[in-house]
FIZA-919060 format. One line per field, with one value per residue (C-alpha): residue in three letters; residue number from 1; x, y, z; chain. Coordinates in steps of 0.02 Angstrom, whole numbers. Layout:
% residues N
aa ala, ...
i NUM, ...
east X, ...
north Y, ...
up Z, ...
ch A, ...
This chain:
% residues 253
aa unk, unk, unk, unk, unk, unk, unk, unk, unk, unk, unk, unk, unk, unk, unk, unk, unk, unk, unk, unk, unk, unk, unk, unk, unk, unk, unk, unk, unk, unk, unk, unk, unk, unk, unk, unk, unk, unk, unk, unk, unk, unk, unk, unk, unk, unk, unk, unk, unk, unk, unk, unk, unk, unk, unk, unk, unk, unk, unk, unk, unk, unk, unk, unk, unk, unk, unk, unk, unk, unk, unk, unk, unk, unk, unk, unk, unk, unk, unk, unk, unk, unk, unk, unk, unk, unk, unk, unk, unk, unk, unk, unk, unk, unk, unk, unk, unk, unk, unk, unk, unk, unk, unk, unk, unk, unk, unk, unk, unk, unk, unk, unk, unk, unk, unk, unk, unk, unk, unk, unk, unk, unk, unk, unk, unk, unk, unk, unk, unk, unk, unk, unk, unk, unk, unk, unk, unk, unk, unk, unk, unk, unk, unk, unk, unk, unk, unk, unk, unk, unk, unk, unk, unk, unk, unk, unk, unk, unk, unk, unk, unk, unk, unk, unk, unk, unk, unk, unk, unk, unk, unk, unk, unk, unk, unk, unk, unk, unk, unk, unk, unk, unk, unk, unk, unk, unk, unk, unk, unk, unk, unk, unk, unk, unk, unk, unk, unk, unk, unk, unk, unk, unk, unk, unk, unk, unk, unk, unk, unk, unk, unk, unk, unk, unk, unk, unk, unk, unk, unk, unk, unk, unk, unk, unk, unk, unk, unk, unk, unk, unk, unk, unk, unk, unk, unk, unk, unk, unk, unk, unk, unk, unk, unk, unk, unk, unk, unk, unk, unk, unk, unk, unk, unk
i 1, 2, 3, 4, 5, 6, 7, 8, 9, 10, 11, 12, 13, 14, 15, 16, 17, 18, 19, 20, 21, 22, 23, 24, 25, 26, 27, 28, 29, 30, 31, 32, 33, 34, 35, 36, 37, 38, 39, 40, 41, 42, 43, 44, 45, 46, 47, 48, 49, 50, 51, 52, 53, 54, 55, 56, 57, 58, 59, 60, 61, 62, 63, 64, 65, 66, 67, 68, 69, 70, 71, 72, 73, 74, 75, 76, 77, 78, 79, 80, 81, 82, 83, 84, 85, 86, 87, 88, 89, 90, 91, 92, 93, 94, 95, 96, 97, 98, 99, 100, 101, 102, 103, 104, 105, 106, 107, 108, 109, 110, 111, 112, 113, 114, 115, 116, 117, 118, 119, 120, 121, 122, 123, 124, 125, 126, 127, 128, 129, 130, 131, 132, 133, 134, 135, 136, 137, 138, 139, 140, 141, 142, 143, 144, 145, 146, 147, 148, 149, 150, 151, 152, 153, 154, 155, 156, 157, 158, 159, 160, 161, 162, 163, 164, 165, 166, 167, 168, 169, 170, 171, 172, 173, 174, 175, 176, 177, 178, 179, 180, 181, 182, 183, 184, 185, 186, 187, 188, 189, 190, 191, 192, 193, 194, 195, 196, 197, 198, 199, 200, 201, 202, 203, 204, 205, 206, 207, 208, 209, 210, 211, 212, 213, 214, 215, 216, 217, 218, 219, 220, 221, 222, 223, 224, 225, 226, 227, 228, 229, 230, 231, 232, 233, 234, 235, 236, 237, 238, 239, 240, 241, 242, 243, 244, 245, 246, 247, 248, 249, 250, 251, 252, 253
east -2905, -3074, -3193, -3389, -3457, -3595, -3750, -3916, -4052, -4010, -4042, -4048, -3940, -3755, -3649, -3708, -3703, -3518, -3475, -3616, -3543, -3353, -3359, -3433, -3334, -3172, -3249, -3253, -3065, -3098, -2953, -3069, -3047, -3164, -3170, -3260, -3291, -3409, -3340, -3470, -3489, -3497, -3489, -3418, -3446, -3307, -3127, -3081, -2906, -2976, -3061, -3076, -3114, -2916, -2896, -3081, -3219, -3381, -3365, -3186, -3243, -3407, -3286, -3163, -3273, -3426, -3563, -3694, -3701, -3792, -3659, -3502, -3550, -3596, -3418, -3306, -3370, -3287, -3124, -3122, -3029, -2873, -2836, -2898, -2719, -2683, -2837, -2767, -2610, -2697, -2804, -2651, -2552, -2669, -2666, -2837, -2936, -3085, -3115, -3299, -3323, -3475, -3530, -3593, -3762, -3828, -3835, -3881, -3688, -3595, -3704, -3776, -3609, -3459, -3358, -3442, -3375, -3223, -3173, -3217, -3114, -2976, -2953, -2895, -2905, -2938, -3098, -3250, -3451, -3597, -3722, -3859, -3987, -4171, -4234, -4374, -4455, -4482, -4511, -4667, -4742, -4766, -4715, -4577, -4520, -4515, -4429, -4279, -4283, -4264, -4153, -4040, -4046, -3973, -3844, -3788, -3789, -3690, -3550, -3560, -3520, -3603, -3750, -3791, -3964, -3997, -4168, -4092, -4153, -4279, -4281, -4405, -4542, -4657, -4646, -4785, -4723, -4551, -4639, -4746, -4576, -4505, -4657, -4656, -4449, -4513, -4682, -4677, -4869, -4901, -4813, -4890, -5077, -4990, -4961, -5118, -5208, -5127, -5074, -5166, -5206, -5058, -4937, -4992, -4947, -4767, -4733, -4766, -4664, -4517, -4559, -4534, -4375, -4296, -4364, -4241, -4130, -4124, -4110, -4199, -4197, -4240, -4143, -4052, -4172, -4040, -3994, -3861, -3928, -3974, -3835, -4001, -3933, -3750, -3741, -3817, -3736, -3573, -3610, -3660, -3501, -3391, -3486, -3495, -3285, -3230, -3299, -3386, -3221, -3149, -3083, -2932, -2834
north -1297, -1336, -1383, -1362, -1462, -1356, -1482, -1461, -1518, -1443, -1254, -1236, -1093, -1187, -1080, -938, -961, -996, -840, -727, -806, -817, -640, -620, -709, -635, -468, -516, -548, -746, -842, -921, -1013, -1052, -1228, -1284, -1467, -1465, -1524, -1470, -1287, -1163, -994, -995, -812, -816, -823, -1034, -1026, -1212, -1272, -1467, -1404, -1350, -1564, -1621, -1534, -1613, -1555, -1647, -1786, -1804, -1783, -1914, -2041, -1987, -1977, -1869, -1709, -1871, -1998, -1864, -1804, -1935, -2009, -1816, -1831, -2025, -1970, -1840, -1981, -1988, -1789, -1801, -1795, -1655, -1570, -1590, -1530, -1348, -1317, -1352, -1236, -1096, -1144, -1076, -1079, -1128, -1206, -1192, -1312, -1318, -1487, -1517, -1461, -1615, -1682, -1854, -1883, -1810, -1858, -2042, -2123, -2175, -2035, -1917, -2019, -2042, -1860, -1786, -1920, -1888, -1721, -1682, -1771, -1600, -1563, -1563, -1531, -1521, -1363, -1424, -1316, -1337, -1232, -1116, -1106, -1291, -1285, -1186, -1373, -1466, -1644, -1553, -1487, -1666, -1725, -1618, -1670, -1855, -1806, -1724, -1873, -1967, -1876, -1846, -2029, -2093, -1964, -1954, -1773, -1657, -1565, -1386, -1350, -1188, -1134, -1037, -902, -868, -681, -761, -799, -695, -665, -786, -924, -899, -913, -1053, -1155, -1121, -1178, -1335, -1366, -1343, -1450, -1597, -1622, -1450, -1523, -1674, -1584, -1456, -1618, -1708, -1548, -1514, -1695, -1854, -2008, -2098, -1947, -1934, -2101, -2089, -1929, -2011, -2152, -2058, -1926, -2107, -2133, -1965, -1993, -2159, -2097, -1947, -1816, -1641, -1482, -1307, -1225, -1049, -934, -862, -749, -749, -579, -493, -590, -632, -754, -755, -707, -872, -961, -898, -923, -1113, -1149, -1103, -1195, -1337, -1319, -1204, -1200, -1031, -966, -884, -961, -850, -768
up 2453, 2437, 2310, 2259, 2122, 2062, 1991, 1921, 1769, 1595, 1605, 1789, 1793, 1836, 1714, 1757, 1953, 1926, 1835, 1970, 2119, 2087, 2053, 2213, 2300, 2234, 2302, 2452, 2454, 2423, 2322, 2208, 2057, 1916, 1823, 1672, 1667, 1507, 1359, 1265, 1327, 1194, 1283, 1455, 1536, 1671, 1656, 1664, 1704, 1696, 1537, 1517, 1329, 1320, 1301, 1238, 1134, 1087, 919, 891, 951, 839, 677, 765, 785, 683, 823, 825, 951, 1096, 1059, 1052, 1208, 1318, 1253, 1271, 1449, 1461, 1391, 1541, 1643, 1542, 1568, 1752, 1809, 1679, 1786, 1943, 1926, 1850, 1964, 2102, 2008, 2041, 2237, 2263, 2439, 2332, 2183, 2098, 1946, 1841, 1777, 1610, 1562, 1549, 1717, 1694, 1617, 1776, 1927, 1871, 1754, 1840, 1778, 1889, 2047, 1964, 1922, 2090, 2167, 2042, 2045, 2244, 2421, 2477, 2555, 2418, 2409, 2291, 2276, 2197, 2091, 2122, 1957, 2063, 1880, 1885, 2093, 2065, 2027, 2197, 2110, 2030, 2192, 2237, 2110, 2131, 2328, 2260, 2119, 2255, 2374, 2234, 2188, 2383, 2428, 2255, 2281, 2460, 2491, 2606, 2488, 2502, 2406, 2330, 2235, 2094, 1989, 2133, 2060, 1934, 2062, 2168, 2326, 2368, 2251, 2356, 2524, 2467, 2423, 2583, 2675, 2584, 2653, 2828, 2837, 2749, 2754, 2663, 2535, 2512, 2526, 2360, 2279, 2323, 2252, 2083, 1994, 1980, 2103, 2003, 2034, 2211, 2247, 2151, 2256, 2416, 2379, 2334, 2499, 2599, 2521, 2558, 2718, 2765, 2684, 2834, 2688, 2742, 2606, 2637, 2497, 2486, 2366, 2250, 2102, 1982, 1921, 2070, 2194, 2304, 2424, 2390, 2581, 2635, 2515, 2569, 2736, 2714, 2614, 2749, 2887, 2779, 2736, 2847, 3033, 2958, 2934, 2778, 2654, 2616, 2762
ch A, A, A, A, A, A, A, A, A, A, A, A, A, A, A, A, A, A, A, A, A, A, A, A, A, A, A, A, A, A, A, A, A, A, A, A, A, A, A, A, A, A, A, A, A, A, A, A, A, A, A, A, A, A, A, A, A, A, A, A, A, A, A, A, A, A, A, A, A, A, A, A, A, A, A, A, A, A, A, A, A, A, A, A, A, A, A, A, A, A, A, A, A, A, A, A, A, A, A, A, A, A, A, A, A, A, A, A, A, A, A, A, A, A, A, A, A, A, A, A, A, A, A, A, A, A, A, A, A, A, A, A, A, A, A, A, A, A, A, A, A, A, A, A, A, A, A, A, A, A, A, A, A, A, A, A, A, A, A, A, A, A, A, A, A, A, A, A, A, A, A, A, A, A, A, A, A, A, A, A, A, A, A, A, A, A, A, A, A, A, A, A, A, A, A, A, A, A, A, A, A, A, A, A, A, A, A, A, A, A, A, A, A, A, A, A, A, A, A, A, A, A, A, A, A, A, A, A, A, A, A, A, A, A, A, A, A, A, A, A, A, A, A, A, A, A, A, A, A, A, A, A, A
């Protein structure tokens, strides 16, 4: 069994790339299963034999405790430590090859709290990984672009698991924009000029600090354009999964 924590900002497409690409993977004969690990998820559109909501809703827990919709999430996502055993134990039920869970919406309460660490520890010793969403709507901004490198430097050196980056809902850009992103993954200094032309002096300077920092840290990013509507880049994506878990072997035999 192995398992892919699927991360991103709010509204980068994580839902859906869990119901596009678990379909596709179960089509091509993969053993896949689906978890949801939002508590505050109000329409999930893939079967979650797997639903941390089965134990924990927001809404419950803002009549609980009175909180507001902030508050009762921040602490629903918390509580997810005391059913983490509960969690294990489904998703070993189900003996999938691979196990695809999407994180809550709101990033910031998964990848940079404790809980985060703690649930994908919790959940199996069995071989795990992040894909992490760079939104291509966002990516079209150089500093942006930048941003998500940091943001996914982070998030790879607090959990410590090998990172696969993917540029999702690449359908939405041009086929210039798209090439313009990718030339930006494999020269550095094209970057940097982007940036240098389209913020201020103050930005500049903030985006070659944190370009210095991704560089000691010895993190590199050329992310998979792909499509949860079109299945654009499901290929690669499949393909980097296995060599990342596999030895580029399949998952299910």
């Amino acid at each position: 069994m192995n398992l892919a924590f699927i991360i991103g900002t709010a509204g980068s497409g994580k839902t859906e790339l869990t119901a596009s690409f678990t379909r596709w993977l179960e089509l091509q004969g993969e053993d896949v299963l689906a978890v949801n690990l939002d508590p505050g998820a109000i329409i999930v559109p893939y079967p979650a034999n797997v639903d941390v909501r089965d134990y924990i809703t927001v809404e419950e827990v803002m009549e609980r405790y009175g909180l507001g919709p902030n508050g009762g999430l921040v602490y629903a996502c918390d509580m997810m430590i005391e059913i983490i055993n509960k969690l294990a134990r489904e998703i070993e039920s189900f003996d999938p090859d691979l196990v695809v869970l999407d994180t809550p919406g709101q990033m910031e309460l998964f990848a940079f709290r404790d809980i985060g660490v703690k649930i994908a520890e919790g959940l199996s010793d069995e071989p795990k990984g992040i894909i992490y969403l760079f939104d291509a709507t966002y990516c079209r901004n150089p500093l942006n672009y930048v941003m998500n490198m940091f943001i996914a430097s982070a998030i790879a050196n607090r959990f410590l698991l090998p990172l696969i980056p993917i540029l999702s809902k690449a359908d939405l850009l041009s086929e210039a924009e798209l090439e313009e992103i990718q030339r930006w993954s494999e020269d550095p200094a094209l970057l940097q000029d982007a940036v240098g032309r389209e913020v201020s002096e103050m930005d500049r300077v903030i985006s070659q600090d944190m370009m210095e920092i991704i560089n000691r840290l010895g993190m590199e990013f050329s992310p998979i354009p792909v499509s949860s509507k079109t299945y654009m880049g499901f290929t690669e994506l499949y393909a980097e999964l296995s060599r990342v878990f596999v030895e580029g072997e399949r998952f299910t035999q």
